[in-house]
N, C-alpha and C positions, 0 to 999 in steps of 0.2 A: 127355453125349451120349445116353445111358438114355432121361432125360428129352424129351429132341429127340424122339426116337424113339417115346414113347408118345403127342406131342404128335401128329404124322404121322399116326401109325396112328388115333388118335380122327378126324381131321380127314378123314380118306383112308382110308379102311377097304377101299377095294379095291385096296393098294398091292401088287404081289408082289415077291419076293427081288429083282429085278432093279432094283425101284424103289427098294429099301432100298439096296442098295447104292449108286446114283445118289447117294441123299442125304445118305448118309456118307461120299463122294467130294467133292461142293461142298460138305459142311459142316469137312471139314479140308483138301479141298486145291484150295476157292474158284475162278476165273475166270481162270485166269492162262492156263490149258491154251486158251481160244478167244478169244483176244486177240491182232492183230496190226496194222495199221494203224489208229487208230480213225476216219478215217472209213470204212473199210470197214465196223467193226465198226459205225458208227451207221449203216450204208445197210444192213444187214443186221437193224437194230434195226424201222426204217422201213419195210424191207415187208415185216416181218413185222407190224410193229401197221395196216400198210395192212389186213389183213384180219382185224383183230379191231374187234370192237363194245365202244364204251366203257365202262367197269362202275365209275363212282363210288362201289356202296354198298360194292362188293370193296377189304379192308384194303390200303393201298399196300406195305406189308412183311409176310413173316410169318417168323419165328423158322427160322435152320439153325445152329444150335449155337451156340456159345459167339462165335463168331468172325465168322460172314457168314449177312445174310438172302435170302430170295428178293423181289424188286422184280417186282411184279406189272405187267404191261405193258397190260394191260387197265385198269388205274385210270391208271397212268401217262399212258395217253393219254386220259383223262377230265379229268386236273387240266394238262393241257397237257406233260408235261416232254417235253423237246429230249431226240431219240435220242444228239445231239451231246453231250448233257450223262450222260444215261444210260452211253455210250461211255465220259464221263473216269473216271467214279466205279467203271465197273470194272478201269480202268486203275491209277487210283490203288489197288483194292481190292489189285490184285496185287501191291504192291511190296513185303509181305513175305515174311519166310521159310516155307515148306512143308515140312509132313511130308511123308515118303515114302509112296509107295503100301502098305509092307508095314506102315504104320502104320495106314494106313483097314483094311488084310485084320484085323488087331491087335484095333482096336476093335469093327469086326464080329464078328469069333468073340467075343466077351464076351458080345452077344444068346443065342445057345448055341442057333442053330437052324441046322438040316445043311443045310436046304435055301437059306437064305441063305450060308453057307459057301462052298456048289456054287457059287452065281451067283457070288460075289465070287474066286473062284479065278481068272478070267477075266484080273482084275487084272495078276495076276503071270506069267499064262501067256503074257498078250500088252500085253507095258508100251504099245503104240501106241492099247489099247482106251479108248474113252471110253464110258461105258457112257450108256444114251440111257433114258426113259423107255418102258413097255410098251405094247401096244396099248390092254390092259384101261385101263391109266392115262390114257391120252391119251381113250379114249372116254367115262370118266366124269369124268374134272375137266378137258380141254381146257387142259392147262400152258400157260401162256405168262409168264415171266419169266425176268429174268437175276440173276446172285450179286453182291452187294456186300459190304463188309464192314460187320458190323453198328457199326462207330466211325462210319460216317456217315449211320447212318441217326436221328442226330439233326439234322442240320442240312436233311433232305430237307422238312420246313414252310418254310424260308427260301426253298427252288427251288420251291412251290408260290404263292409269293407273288411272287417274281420273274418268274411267266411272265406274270404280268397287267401288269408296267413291256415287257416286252419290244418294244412297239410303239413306244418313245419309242426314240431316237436317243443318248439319254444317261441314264445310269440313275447316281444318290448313292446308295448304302446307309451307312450308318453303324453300329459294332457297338463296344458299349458292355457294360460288365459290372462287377465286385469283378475285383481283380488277382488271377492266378491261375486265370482262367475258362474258358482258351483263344480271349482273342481274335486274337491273331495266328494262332494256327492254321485258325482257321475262315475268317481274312480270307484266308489262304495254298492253304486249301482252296476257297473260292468263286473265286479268283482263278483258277486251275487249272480249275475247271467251268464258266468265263463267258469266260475267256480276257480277264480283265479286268487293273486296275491297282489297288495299292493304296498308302497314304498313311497311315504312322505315325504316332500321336501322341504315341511316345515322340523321335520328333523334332522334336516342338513341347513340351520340358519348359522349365517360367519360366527366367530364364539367373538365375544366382545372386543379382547385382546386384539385382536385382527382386521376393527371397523375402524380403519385407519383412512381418512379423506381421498389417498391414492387409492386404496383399492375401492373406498366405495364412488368410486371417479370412474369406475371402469364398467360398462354393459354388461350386466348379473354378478357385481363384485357383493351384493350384498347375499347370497349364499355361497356355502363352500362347497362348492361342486366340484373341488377337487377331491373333497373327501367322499363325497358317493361314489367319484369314479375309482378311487383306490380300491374303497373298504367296501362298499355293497358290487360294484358297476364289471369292474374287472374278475372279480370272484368270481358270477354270476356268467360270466359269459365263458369261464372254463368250466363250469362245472353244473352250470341250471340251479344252484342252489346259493345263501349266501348269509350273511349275518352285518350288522354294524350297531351302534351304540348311540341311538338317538342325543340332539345335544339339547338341553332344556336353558333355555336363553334366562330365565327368569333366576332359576341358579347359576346360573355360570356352570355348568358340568355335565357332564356324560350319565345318560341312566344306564338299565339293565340292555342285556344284547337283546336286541329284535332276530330272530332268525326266521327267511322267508325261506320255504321250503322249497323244492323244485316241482312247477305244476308250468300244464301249460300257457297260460295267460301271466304275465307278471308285469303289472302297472306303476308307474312312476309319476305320482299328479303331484301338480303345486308349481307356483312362481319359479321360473327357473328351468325347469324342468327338460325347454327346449334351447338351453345352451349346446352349442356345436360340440362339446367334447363327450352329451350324455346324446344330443337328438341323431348323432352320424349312425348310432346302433341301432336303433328302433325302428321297429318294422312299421309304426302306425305311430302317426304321428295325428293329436287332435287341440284343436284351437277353439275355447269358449269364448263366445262375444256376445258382451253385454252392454246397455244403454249408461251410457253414464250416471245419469240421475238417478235410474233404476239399483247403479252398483251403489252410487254412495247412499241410499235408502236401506239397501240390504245391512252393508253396513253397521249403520248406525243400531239397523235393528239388532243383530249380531253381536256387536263390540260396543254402543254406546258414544255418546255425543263429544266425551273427550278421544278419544283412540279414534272417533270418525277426523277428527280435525288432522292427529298425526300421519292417517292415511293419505289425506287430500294433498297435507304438506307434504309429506315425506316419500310414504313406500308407494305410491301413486305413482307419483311423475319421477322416480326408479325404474319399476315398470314398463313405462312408455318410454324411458331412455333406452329399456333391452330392447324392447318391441322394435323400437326404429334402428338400434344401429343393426340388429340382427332380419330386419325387414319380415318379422314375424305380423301374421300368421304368413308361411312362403306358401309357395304353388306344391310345395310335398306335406300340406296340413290338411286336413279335411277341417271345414271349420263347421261349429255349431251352435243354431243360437243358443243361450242360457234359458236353462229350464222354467218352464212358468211355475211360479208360487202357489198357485193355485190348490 
């Protein structure tokens, strides 16, 4: 937090107590306090950037602690992002748990200045206080941003790339990566910020019958990616809407029909995913990279110390066989690192 704070003060040198406090208020206890219907929250987003002027060379994020950054609304509406979408991600920012206010007074006194002290007392004198930016502040850097939590502020290049599909009626993304990268997380977070639909490909795994040493000899032979492309892939691209019959490896057999509706974002995450016969349609194409020791720790945490071993031997260096013969992630991926745990 220290460090936050000397960060601020280089950046903002005419911050006073009152400011400090502010920032060690969103930096431990985030967006949650001015959240309540989000489209309110994004019509409130919307005229307020009505009257700012667009600032593409202004960073879109900048560092508040450990936990949430500040999302800059003046670039935001440079690179296009939807108040609608700004709205989710502070929505979703809030759905953890919060320290208490006598945790921000906590960290404040550690600074060891009375006059910060004094302003942050406010805190606890009056729990309804939200404490606001000062004049001094507002007339030399002109605030305008909201808090999010810094775990998505890796995937915010994906929604800078998405606004330029936004004009089409039907938008493929596809998100491919090494197991362990978070791709279902990120297809569960865009899903939520687009209001879209998404499409597994851990329910398109080969059915046993079919794990025959030729096909799994061959760069993405261990899913049937012919069957997405029949039964969900081609549907879907006559008509925007589409159904298939997820396959449950564990049984050997087909469950009930999945039917993904027709909206406009429709996501296809998981291994595979950017095989040439599913990634030729897709408008957005996105690539998760993660540290190796990092994947197999995730892993292990996830799946456990026997299944981590089958990953390392087996569906690992699979993987890395499509990766390479398909020269993934290519120069048509946006890639991104994998999300911090934190």
């Amino acid at each position: 937090m220290e460090e936050m704070y000397r960060w601020h003060r280089r950046h903002y040198p005419a911050m006073e107590p009152q400011d400090v406090v502010k920032l060690y208020f969103q930096a431990m206890l985030g967006c949650g306090h001015l959240l309540g219907d989000e489209d309110a929250v994004a019509q409130r987003i919307a005229v307020e950037q009505a009257t700012l002027t667009p600032s593409p060379a202004e960073s879109l994020t900048e560092p508040l602690g450990p936990d949430y950054v500040r999302l800059n609304l003046r670039r935001a509406k440079a690179d296009g992002l939807e108040p609608l979408w700004i709205a989710r991600l502070m929505k979703l920012s809030a759905e953890t748990q919060q320290p208490a206010r006598a945790d921000v007074m906590k960290a404040l006194s550690s600074l060891g200045d009375a006059s910060i002290d004094q302003a942050a007392q406010r805190l606890m004198d009056d729990p309804a206080w939200l404490p606001s930016h000062t004049q001094t502040y507002h007339a030399a850097y002109a605030p305008a941003y909201r808090v999010i939590s810094r775990k998505f502020d890796y995937l915010l290049p994906a929604l800078q790339r998405i606004v330029r599909l936004r004009h089409q009626d039907r938008v493929l993304i596809c998100i491919d990566g090494p197991c362990g990268s978070g791709k279902t997380t990120l297809a569960g977070l865009l899903k939520r910020i687009l209001a879209g639909a998404v499409v597994s490909m851990d329910d398109f795994f080969l059915p046993h019958p079919q794990k025959t040493p030729e096909r799994l000899a061959q760069p993405g032979g261990n899913a049937d990616w012919e069957r997405l492309v029949g039964e969900f892939l081609t549907p879907w691209l006559q008509q925007g809407s589409a159904s298939y019959r997820p396959y449950d490896c564990h049984a050997n057999d087909f469950g009930d029909e999945i039917r993904i509706p027709a909206c406009q974002y429709t996501i296809i995450e998981g291994s595979y995913s950017l095989m040439p016969a599913i990634a030729g349609h897709a408008d957005l194409k996105l690539f998760l990279r993660i540290d190796p020791e990092e994947q197999k720790q995730r892993i292990l945490q996830r799946n456990g110390e026997k299944l981590l071993q089958m990953f390392v031997s087996r569906w690992i260096p699979l993987e890395q066989a499509y990766f390479s013969a398909f020269s993934l992630p290519d120069d048509g991926c946006v890639v991104l690192a994998a999300q911090s745990q934190r």
